[in-house]
N, C-alpha and C positions, 0 to 999 in steps of 0.2 A: 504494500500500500504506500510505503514513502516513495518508490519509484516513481511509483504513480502521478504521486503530487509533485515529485521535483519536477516530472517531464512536462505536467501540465501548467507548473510555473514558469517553464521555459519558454513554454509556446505563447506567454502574454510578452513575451521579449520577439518572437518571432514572427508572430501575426498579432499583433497589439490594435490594429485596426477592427476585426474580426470580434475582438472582445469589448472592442469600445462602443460596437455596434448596442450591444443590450444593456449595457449602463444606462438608466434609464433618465430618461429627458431631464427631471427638476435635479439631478447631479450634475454639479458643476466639474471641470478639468475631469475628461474622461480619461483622457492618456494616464496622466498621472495615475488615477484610481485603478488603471489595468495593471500599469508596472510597480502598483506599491501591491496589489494582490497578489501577480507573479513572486514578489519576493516575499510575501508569509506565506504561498504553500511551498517553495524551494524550502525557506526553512524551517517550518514545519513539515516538510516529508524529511528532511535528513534527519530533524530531532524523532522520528518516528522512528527511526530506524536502531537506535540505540537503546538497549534498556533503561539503561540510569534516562534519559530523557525521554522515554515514549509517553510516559503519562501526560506529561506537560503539554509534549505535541499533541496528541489525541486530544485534550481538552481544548488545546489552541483552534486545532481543527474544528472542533464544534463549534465554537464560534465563530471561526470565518468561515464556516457556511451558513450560520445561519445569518452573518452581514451581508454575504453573495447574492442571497434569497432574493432581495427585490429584483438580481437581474432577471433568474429564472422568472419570477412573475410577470416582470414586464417583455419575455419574450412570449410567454403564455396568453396574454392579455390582446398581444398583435398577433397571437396564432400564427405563430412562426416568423411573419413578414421583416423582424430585425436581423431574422440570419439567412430567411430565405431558405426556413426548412418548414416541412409538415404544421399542419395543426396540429396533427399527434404529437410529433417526436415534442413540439411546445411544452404542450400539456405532460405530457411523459416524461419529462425534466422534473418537474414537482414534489411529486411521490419518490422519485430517482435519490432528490434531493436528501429524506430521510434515511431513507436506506445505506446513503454515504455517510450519517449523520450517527447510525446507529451500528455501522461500523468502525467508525471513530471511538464513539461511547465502548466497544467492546475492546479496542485495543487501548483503552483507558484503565480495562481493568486488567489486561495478560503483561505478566513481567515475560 
């Protein structure tokens, strides 16, 4: 799972356009908000990775997704139109959402 997060903090350095897309309208300086979110899941997937630090990251985790949330919603709300994908996959980000949220919560609790 920290793989996961590093790769996906990397890719708001790589395609930072793409993410700024679903920051939603009343958020000001999107750039910024993409590459300071890039850099909490970079370091919180590497603190996931270490025991002495997973607890922290996994808690960290929880909360920046649940600060990410308004993007999924606001991709959800335009049914897809901010990425230019499905109304499904939109809506299907949501729920998605938890499920990242309650895996988090579990590597909260495994040393």
């Amino acid at each position: 799972m920290g793989m996961f997060y590093v790769m996906a903090g990397y890719n708001h350095f790589i395609s930072p356009e793409w993410y700024a897309l679903i920051v939603p309208p009343f958020l000001p300086y999107k750039y910024l908000i993409v590459y300071i979110s890039g850099v909490f899941e970079i370091m919180l997937g590497i603190l996931l990775v270490f025991s002495k630090t997973r607890q922290f990251a996994a808690l960290g985790l929880i909360l920046f997704l649940i600060a990410v949330f308004p993007s999924n919603i606001y991709l959800a709300i335009t049914n897809g139109k901010a990425l230019e994908v499905s109304s499904f996959l939109a809506w299907a980000r949501l729920p998605v959402q938890f499920i990242f949220i309650g895996i988090a919560y579990w590597h909260s609790k495994v040393n």
